[in-house]
DOSE-623094 format. One record per atom (N, C-alpha, C): x, y, z; residue in three letters. Coordinates in steps of 0.02 Angstrom, whole numbers, plus 50000, padded with zeros to 5 digits. Layout:
XYZALA;...
//
This chain:
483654985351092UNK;484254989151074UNK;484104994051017UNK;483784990050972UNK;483614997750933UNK;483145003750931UNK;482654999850992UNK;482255006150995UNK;482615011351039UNK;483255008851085UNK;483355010051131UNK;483875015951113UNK;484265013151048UNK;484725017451022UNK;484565022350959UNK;484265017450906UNK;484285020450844UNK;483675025750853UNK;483115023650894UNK;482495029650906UNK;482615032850976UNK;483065032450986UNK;483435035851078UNK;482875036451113UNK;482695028351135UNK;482215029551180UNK;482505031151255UNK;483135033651250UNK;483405036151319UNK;483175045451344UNK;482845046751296UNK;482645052651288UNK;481915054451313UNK;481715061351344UNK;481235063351358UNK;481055069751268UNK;480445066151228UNK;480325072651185UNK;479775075451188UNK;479715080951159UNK;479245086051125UNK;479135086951064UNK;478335085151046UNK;478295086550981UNK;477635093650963UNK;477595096351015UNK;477015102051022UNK;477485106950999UNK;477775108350936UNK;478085113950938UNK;477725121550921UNK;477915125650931UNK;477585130950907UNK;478155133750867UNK;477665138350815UNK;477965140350749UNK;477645147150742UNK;477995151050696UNK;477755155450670UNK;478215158450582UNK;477415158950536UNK;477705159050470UNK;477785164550458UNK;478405168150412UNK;478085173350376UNK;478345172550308UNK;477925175250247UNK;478115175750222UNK;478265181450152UNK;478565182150099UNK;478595188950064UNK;478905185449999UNK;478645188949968UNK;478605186749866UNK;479085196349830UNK;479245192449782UNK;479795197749754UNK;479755196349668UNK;479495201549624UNK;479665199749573UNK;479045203349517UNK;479235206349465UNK;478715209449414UNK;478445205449348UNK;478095207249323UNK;477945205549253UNK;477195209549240UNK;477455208249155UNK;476905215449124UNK;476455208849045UNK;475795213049068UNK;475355208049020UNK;475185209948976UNK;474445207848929UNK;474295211248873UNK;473715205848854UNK;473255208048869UNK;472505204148862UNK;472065208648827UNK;471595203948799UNK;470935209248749UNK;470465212048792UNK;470345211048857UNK;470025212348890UNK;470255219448923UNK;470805218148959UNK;471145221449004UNK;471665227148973UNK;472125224248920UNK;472625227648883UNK;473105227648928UNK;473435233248921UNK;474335228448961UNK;474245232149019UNK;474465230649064UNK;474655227749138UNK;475115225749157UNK;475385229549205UNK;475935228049238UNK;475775224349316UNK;476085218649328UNK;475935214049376UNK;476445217049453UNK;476265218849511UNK;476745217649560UNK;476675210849599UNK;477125212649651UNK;476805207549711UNK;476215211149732UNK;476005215949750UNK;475605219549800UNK;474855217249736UNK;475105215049676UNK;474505213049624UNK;474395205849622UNK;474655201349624UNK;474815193449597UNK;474755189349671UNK;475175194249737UNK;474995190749789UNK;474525189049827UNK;474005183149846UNK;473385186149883UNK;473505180649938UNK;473405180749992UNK;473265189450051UNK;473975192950030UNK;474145199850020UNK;474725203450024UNK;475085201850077UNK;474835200450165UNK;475215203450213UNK;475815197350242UNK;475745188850182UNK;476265186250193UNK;476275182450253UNK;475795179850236UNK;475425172350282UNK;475615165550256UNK;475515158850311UNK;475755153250270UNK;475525150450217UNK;475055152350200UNK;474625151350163UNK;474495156750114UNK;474745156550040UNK;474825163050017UNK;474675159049909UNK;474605163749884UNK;474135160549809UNK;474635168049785UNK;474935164349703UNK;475295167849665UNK;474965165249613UNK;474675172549555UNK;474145171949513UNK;474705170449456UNK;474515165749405UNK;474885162449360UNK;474485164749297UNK;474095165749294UNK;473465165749236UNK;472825167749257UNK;472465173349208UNK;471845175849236UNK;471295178849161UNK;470665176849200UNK;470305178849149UNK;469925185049167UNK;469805191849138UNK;469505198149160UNK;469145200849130UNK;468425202649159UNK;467905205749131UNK;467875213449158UNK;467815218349125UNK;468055225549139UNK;467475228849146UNK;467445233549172UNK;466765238549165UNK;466105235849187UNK;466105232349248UNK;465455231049261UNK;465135235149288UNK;464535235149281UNK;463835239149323UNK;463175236349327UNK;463075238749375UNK;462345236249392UNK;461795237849362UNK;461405233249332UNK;460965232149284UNK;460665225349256UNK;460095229049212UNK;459795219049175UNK;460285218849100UNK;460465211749110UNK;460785208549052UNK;460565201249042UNK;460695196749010UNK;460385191949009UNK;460845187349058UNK;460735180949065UNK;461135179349119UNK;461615173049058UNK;462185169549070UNK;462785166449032UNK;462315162049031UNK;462375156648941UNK;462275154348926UNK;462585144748956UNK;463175146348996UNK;463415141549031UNK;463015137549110UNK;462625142249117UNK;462385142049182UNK;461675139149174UNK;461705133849189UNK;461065127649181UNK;460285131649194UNK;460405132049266UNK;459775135149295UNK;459465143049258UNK;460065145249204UNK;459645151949181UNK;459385151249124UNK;459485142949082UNK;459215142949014UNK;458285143549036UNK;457905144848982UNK;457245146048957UNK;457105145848889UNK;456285144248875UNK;456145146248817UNK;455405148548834UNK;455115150648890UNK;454565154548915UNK;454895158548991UNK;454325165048966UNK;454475168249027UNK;454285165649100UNK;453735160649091UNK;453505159649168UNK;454095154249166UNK;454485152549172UNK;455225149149177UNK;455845153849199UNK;455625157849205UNK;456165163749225UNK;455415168549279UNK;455545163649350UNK;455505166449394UNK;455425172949434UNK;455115179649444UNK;455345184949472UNK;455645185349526UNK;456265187049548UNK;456325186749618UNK;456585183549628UNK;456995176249589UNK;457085170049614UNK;457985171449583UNK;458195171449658UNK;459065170249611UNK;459235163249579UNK;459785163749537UNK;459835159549476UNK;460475156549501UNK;460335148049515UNK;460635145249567UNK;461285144649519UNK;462015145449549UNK;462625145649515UNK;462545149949459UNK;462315154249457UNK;462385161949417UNK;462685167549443UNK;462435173849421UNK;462695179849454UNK;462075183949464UNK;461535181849449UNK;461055187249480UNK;460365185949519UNK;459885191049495UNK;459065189349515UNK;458765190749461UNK;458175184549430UNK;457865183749382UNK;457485188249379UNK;457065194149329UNK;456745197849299UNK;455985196649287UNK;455875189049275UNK;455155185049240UNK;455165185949170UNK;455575188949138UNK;455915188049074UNK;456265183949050UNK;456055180948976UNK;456635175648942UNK;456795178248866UNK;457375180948861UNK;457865183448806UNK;457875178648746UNK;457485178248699UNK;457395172848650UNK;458035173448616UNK;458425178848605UNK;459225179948575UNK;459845175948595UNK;459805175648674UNK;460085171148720UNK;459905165348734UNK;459215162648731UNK;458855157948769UNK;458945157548855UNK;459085163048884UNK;459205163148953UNK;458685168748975UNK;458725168049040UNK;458255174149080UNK;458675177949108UNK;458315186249080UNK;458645190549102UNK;458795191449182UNK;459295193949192UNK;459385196049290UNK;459655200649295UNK;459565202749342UNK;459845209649378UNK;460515210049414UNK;460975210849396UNK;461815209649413UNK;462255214349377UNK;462905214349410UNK;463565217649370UNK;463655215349292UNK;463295218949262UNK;463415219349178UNK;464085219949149UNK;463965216849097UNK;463795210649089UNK;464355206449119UNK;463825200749133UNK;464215193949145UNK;464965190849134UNK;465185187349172UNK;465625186049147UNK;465675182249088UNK;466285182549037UNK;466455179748988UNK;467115176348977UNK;467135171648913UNK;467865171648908UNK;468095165948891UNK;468615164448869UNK;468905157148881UNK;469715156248909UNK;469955150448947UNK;470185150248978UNK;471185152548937UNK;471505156548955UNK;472055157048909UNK;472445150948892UNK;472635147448842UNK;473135141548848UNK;473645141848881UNK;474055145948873UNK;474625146948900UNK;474405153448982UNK;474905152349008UNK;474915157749072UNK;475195164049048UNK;474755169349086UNK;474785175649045UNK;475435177949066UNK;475615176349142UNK;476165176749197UNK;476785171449193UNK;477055171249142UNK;477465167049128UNK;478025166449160UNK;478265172849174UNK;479045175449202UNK;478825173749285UNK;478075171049302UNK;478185171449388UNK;478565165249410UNK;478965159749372UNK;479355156549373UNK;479875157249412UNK;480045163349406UNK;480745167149417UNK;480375174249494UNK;480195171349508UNK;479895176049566UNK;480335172249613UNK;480175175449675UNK;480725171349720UNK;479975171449779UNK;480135166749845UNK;479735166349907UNK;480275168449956UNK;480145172450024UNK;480675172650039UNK;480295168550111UNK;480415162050150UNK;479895158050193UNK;480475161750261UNK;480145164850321UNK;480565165350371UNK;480085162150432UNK;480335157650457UNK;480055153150503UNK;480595152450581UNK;479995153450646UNK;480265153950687UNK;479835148250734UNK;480215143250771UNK;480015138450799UNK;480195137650872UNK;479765137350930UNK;480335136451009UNK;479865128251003UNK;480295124151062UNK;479965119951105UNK;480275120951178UNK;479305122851192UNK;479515126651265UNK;479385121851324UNK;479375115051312UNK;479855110551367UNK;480405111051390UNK;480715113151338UNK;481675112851338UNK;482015118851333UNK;481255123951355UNK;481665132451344UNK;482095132451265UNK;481865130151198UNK;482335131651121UNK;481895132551089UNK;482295138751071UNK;482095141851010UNK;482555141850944UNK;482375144150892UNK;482805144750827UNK;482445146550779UNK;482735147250705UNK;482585150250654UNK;482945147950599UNK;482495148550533UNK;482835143850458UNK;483215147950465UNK;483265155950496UNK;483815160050447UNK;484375161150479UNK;484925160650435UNK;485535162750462UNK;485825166850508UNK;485885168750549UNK;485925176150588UNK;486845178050563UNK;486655183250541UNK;487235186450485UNK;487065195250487UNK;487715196550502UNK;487405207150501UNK;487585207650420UNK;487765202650356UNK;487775203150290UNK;486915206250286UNK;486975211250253UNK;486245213750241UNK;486155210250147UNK;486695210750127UNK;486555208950063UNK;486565202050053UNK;486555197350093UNK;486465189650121UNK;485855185350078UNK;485345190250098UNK;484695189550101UNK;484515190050006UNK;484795193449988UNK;484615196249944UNK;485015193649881UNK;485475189649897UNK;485895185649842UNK;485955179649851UNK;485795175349891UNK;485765168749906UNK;485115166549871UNK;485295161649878UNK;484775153349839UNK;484655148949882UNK;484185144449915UNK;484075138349936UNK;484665134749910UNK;485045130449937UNK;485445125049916UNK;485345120249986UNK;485195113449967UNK;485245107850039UNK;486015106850065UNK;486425108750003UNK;487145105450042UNK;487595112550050UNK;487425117250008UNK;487825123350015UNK;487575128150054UNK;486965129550047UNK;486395136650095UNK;485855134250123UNK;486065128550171UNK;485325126150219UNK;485165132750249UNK;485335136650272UNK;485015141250320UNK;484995148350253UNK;484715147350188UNK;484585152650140UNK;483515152750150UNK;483475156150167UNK;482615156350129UNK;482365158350090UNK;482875159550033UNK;482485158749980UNK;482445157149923UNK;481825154149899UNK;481815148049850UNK;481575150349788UNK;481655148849730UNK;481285153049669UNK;480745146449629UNK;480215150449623UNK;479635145949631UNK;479705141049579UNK;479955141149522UNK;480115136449458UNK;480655132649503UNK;481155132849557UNK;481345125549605UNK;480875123749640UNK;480415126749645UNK;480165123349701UNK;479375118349688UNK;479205119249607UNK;478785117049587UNK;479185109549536UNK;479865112049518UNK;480145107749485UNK;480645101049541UNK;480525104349611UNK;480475096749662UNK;479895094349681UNK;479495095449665UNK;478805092349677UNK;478875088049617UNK;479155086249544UNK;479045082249516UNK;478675084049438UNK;478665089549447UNK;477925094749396UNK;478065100749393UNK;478305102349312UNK;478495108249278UNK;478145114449295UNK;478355121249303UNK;478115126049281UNK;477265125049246UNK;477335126549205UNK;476875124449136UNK;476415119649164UNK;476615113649210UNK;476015109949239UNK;475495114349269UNK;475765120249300UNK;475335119949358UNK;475205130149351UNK;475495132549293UNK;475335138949301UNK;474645141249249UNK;474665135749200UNK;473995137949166UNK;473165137649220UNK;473215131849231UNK;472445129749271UNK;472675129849360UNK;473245131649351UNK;473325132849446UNK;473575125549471UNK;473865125749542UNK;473845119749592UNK;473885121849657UNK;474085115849686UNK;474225118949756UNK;474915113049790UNK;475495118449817UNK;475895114449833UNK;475975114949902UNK;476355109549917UNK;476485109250001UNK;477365109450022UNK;477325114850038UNK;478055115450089UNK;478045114050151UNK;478555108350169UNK;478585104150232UNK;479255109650261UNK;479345108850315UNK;479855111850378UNK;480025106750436UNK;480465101850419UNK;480085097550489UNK;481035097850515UNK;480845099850588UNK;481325100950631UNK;481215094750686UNK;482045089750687UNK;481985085650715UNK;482755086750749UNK;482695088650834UNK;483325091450853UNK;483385085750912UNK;484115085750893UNK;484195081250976UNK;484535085451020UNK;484345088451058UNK;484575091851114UNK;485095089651163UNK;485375085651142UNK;485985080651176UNK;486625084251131UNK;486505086951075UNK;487125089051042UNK;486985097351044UNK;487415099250999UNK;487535106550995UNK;487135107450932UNK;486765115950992UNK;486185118250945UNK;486325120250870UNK;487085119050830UNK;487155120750740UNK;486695114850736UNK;487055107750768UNK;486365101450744UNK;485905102950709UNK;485525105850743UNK;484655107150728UNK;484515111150674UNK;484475108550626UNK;484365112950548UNK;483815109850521UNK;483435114550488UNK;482625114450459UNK;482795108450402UNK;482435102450384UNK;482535099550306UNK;481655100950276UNK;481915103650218UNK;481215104550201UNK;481035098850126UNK;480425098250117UNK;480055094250094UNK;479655098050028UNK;479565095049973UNK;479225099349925UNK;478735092549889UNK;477955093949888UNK;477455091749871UNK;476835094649831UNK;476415089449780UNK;475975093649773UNK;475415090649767UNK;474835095649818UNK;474475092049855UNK;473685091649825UNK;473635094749765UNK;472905099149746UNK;472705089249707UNK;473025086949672UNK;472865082549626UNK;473305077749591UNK;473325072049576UNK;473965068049532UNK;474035070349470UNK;474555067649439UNK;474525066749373UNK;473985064149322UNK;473485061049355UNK;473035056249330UNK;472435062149298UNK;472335068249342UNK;471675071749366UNK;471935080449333UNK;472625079349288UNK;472885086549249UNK;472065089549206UNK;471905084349178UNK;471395086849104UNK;470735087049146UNK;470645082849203UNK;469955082749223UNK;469485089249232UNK;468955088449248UNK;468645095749302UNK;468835097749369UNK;469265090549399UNK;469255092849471UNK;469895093349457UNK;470535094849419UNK;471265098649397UNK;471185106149414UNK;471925109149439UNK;471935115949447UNK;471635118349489UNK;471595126049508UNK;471505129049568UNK;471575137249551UNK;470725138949560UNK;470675145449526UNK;470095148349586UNK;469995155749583UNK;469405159149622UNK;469455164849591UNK;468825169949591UNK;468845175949601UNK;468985180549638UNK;468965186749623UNK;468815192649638UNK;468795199749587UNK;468565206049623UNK;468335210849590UNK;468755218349629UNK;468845221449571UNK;469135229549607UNK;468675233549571UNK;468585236549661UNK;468025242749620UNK;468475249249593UNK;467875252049569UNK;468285259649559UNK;467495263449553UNK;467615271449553UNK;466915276449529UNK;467015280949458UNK;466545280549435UNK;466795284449378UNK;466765292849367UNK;466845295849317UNK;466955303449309UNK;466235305549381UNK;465685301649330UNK;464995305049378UNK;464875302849446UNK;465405298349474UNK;465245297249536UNK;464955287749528UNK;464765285349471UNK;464525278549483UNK;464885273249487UNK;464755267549539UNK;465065262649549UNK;465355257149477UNK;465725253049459UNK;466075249649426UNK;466535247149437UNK;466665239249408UNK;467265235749424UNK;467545230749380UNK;468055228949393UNK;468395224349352UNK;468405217749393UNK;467955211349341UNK;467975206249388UNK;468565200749367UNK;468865196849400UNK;469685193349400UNK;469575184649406UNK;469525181649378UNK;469475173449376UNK;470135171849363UNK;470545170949433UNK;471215170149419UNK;471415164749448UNK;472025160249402UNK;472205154249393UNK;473005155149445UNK;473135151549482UNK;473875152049503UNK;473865144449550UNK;474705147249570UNK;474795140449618UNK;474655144449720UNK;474555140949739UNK;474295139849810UNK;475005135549846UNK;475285141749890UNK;475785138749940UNK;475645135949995UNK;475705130650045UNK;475545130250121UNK;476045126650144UNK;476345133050211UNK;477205129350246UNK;476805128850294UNK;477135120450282UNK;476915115450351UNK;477445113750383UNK;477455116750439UNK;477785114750506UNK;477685107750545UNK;478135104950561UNK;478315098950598UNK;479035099850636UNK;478985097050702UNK;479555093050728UNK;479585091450796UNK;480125086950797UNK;480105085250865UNK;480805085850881UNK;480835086450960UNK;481475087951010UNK;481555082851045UNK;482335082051073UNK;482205073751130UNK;483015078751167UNK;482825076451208UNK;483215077151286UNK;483515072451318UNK;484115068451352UNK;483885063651405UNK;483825065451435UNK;483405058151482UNK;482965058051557UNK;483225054251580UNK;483315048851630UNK;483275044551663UNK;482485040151683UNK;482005044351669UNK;481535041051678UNK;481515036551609UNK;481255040051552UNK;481155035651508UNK;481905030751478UNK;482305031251516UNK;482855027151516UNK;482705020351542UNK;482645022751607UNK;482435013751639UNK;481915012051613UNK;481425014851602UNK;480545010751586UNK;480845006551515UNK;481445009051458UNK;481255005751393UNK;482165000151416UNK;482365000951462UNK;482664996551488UNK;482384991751511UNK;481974991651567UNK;481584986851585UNK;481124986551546UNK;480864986851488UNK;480484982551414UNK;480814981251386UNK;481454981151379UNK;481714978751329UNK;481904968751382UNK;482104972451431UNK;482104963151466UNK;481634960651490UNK;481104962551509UNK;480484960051483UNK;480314956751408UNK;480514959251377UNK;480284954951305UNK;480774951251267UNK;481434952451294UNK;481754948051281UNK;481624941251334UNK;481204939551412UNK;481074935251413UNK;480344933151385UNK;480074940051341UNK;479454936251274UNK;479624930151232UNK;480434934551215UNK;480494931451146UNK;480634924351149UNK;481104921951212UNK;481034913751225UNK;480434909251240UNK;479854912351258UNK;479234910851263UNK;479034907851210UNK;479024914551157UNK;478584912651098UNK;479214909351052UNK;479764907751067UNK;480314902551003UNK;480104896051048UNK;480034895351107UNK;479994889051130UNK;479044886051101UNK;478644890751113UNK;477934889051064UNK;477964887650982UNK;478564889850958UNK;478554890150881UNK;478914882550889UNK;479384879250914UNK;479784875450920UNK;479424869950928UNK;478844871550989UNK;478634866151010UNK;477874863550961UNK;477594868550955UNK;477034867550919UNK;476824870750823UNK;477114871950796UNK;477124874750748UNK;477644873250692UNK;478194868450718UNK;478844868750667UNK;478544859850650UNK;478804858250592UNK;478694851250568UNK;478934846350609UNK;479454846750648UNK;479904842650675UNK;479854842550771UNK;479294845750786UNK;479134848750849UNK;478934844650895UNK;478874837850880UNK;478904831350932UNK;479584829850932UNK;479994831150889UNK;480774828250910UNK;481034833650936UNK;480904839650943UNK;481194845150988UNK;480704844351073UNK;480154843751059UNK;479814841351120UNK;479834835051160UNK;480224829351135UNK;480454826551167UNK;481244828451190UNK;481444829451140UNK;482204832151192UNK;482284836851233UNK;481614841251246UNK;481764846351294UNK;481324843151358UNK;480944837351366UNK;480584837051414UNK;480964829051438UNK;481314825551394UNK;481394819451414UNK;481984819551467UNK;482444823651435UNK;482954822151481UNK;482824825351545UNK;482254831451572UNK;482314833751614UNK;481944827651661UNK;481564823351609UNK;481264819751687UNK;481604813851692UNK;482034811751656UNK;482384805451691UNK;482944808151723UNK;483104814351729UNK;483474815551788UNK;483164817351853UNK;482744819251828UNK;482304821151899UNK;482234814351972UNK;481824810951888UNK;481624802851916UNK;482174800351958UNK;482744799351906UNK;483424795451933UNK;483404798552013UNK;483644803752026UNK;483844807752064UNK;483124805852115UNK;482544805452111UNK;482214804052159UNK;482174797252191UNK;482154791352149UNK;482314784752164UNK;482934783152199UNK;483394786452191UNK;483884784952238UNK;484084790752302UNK;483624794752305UNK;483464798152371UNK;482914794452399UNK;482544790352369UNK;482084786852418UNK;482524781052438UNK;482874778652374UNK;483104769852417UNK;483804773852451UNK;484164779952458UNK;484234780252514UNK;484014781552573UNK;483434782952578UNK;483034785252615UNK;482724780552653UNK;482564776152603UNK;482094767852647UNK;482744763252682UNK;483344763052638UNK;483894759052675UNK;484204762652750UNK;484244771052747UNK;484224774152836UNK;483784769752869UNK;483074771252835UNK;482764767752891UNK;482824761852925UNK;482784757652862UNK;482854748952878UNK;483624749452938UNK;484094752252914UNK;484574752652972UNK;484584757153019UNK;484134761453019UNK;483934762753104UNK;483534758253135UNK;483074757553102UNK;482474751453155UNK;482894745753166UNK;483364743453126UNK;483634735553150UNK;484044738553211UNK;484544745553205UNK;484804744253258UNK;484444747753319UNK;483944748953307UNK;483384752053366UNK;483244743453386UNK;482924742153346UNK;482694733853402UNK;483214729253435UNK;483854730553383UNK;484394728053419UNK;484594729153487UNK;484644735053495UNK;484734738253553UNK;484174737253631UNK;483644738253584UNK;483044737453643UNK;483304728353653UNK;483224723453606UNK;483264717953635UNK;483814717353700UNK;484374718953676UNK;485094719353712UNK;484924723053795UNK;484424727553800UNK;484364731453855UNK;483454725253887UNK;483404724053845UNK;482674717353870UNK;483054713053903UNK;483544709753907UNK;484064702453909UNK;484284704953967UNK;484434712753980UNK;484704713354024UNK;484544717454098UNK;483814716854060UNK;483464718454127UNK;483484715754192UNK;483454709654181UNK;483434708954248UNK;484034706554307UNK;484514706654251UNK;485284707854281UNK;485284713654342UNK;485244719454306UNK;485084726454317UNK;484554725954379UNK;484324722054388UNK;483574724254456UNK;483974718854498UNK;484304713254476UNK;484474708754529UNK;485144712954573UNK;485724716154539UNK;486094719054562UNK;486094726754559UNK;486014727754583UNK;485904737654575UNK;486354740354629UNK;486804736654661UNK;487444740854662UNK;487944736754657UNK;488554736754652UNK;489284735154635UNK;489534730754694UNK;489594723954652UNK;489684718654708UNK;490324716354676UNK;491054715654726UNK;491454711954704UNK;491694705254691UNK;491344701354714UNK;491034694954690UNK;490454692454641UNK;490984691854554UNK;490564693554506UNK;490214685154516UNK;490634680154550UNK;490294672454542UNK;489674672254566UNK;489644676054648UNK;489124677254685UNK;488474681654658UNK;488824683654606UNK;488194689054585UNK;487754685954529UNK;488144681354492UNK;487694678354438UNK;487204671454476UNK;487704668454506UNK;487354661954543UNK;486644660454581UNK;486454666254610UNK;485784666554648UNK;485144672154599UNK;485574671654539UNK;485054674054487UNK;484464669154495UNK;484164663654484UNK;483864659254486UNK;483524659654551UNK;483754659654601UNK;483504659654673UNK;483184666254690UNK;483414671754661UNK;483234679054673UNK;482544679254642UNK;482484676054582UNK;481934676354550UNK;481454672054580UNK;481594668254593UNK;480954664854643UNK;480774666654714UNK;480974668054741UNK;481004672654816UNK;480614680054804UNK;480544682354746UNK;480234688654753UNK;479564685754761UNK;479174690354772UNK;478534690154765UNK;478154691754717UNK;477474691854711UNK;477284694054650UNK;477064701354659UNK;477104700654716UNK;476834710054719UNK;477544715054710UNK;477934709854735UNK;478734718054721UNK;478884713654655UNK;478774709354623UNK;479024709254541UNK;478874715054503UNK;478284717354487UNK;478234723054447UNK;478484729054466UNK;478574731154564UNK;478794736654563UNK;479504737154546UNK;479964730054556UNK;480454731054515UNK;480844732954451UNK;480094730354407UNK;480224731054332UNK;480094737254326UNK;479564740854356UNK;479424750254341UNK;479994751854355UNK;480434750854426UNK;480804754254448UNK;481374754054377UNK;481674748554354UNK;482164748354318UNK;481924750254244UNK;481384749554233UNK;481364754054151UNK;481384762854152UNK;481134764754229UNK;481234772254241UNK;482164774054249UNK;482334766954286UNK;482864771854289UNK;483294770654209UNK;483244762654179UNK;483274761754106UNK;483074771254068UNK;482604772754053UNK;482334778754021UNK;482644782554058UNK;482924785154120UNK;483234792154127UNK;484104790054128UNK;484254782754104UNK;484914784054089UNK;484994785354004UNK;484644782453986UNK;484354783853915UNK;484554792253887UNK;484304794453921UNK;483974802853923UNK;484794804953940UNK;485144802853959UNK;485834804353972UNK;486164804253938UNK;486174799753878UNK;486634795853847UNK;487054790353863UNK;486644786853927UNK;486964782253940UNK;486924773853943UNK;487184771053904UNK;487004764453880UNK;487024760453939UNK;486334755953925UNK;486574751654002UNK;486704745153983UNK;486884742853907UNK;487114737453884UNK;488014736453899UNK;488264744153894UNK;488804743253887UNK;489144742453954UNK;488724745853999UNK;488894744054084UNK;489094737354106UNK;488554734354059UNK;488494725654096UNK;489054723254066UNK;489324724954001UNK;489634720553951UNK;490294719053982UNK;490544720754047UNK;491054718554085UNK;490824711754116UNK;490334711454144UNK;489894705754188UNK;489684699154133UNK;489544701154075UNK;489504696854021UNK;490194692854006UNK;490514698553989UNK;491304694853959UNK;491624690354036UNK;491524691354101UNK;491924686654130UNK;491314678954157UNK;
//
C-alpha cells in the first residue's frame, strides 16, 4: 500500500530528462590595488566564461602582476625546484617544475634561485585579507532553465511566462511568494548554503545549485514547479584555514605597447564557482505497472505470514507453546475424523459380508428345493413329500447336471434382481 500509493507505483516514469541552462550575471564595482590602481569591475570582467554557461566563476578577490615581458629574471623564491646555491644546479634548458619558466645554468646569489627565461617578472604578492570585490554580494544570477521529458511529450520552464517586461527585472527569488522568479542575489544564495559572504569571497568556493523537477503528470501542468536546493560543495567547515580551502586560477590579458611589443597583466583570481544541477523525474499512469506492483504487493503479503509464522515458531521465547497449538489441534482432528471413517468403514463391511453369507446360506438350503420342483405344482403336500425319494432316484451322473443347471439359472436370476429366497418363502411358511 505504500509503495503503491505514497511512491505511486501506479505510474509509468521518466527520469532521463533533458535540460538546458542559461545563465547571465548583472552588477558593477570599482577597485583600487598597488599593483593595478583602480578599476572598474563589469560582468563582461568578473564573469568567466562570459557567454553564461552552467557552470560559471564570479571573481571575489584577485592578486595582479602588471607589465609582463619576456625575458631573464630570477625565478620566485616560493618555488622549491628553483632554489640553488651553484650554477650546475640550475640546469640549461631544463624547465623549473611548478615555476614559470626555462632555467638559464645560472644561480642569482641575491635571490638564491636560478635565473629563467619567462614573463618578467614573476609573479608576486600576498593574498588580500579582505575581498577586493566586496559589493559582488549584491550582484544578482539571473538562472533560466528549460527542461522536456520526451516520454510524455512535456516541456516547461523556471520562468514565468508574463508579457511584464519589467517582471524580470524587479523580482527576487522567494519559495512561497516568486517560485517562478530567477533571480537570486548571490549573498542569498551563499547565505542558504549555511556560509557567509566573507566565508567564501576572500579564498573562493564552490557552490551547488540543485533544480530538481518532480512532476506528476496525473495533475495539472501549474503542479510542476522547479524546488531548488542550495549547497556548498568545494570543502566543510573543518578545511576554511587549510591548503586544500578556497578556489582560485589564473589568467593573463595581453596588450602591445607604443613600439609594437607584446605585454600583459597576469590575474590570480579568488571567487566563488556556480554549478546548476538539474534533476527530475515525471510519472504518468499505466496499467501495466499497476498490476505488476499489485500482484507484489499479494505476493508478499503471503511473505509476510511465512516469515511471522518462522518468527513464531522458531525464534520467539515461547515458540514450543505456539508450536504446539498450531500443530496439535490440527492433528487430533484429523486423527479423530479418520478413526471414525475407518470404524465406519470396517462396521459397512462386517455388515455387508454377514448379510452376503446370510443370503448365500439362505439360497444353499434352498437349492435343492429349486432343482426338485422347477415348475408350479398345486399340491404343496405332494411337493415336499418325495423330497427324500427324488433324491435317491437320481443318479449320479444327472446329480451334478442338476446342480450346474440351478446355480446358472440361481446367477442369471441374481443378475436380475431377483431373489430366489423370497420365491420359496411361500413354500416354507405353509
Amino acid at each position: 500500500m505504500w509503495v503503491f500509493l505514497w511512491k505511486k507505483g501506479y505510474q509509468e516514469t521518466e527520469e532521463a530528462i533533458q535540460s538546458s541552462v542559461i545563465t547571465k550575471l548583472k552588477g558593477v564595482d570599482l577597485t583600487n590595488s598597488s599593483q593595478s590602481g583602480l578599476q572598474l569591475w563589469g560582468a563582461e570582467d568578473y564573469v568567466i566564461p562570459p557567454q553564461g554557461e552552467r557552470i560559471f566563476f564570479i571573481v571575489t578577490n584577485y592578486i595582479v602582476t602588471p607589465d609582463q615581458r619576456l625575458g631573464y629574471c630570477p625565478e620566485s623564491p616560493k618555488v622549491p625546484d628553483g632554489l640553488c646555491n651553484y650554477d650546475n644546479e640550475c640546469v640549461e634548458g631544463e624547465s623549473v617544475i611548478a615555476g614559470h619558466g626555462v632555467k638559464t645554468g645560472l644561480c642569482i646569489n641575491d635571490t638564491g634561485t636560478c635565473e629563467i627565461y619567462a614573463w618578467c617578472p614573476v609573479e608576486h604578492g600576498q593574498t588580500p585579507s579582505e575581498p577586493l570585490l566586496s559589493k559582488a554580494e549584491n550582484f544578482t544570477v539571473y538562472v533560466k532553465n528549460f527542461i522536456k521529458f520526451p516520454k510524455f511529450a512535456f516541456s516547461k520552464s523556471n520562468v514565468l511566462p508574463t508579457a511584464n517586461r519589467t517582471y524580470l527585472k524587479t523580482c527576487r527569488y522567494d519559495k512561497e511568494h516568486h517560485p517562478y522568479c530567477p533571480i537570486f542575489l548571490v549573498r542569498d544564495v551563499i547565505n542558504w548554503t549555511g556560509y557567509s559572504f566573507q566565508d567564501l569571497a576572500t579564498k573562493g568556493g564552490s557552490i551547488g545549485v540543485g533544480i530538481e523537477w518532480n512532476c506528476d503528470l496525473d495533475k495539472d501542468e501549474s503542479q510542476c514547479n522547479p524546488e531548488y536546493s542550495f549547497t556548498r560543495l568545494d570543502s566543510s567547515k573543518h578545511s576554511q584555514n587549510s591548503v586544500i580551502g578556497g578556489y582560485n586560477f589564473r589568467f593573463a590579458r595581453y596588450y602591445n605597447d607604443a613600439a609594437g611589443q607584446p605585454y600583459r597583466n597576469l590575474f590570480k583570481v579568488y571567487g566563488i564557482r556556480f554549478d546548476i544541477l538539474v534533476n527530475g523525474k515525471a510519472g504518468k499512469f499505466s496499467i501495466i505497472p499497476t498490476v505488476i506492483n499489485i500482484g507484489s504487493g499479494l505476493a508478499l503479503m503471503g511473505a509476510g505470514v511465512f516469515v511471522c509464522d518462522m518468527i513464531l515458531l522458531y525464534m520467539m521465547s515461547k515458540s514450543s507453546f505456539y508450536r504446539e497449538t498450531k500443530f496439535e489441534a490440527v492433528t487430533k482432528k484429523q486423527s479423530g475424523k479418520h478413526r471414525e471413517r475407518k470404524h465406519v468403514r470396517h462396521h459397512g463391511h462386517h455388515r455387508q459380508d454377514g448379510r452376503h453369507r446370510r443370503e448365500e446360506k439362505q439360497a444353499t438350503e434352498t437349492y435343492p428345493l429349486t432343482s426338485v420342483s422347477c415348475q408350479p405344482n398345486n399340491n404343496p403336500e405332494r411337493q415336499i413329500q418325495p423330497t427324500g425319494s427324488a433324491l435317491k432316484t437320481h443318479s449320479p451322473e444327472r446329480k451334478p447336471q442338476g446342480t450346474v443347471s440351478f446355480r446358472t439359472q440361481h446367477a442369471t436370476e441374481k443378475q436380475k434382481n431377483i431373489s430366489p429366497v423370497s420365491t420359496l418363502r411361500p413354500q416354507h411358511n405353509q
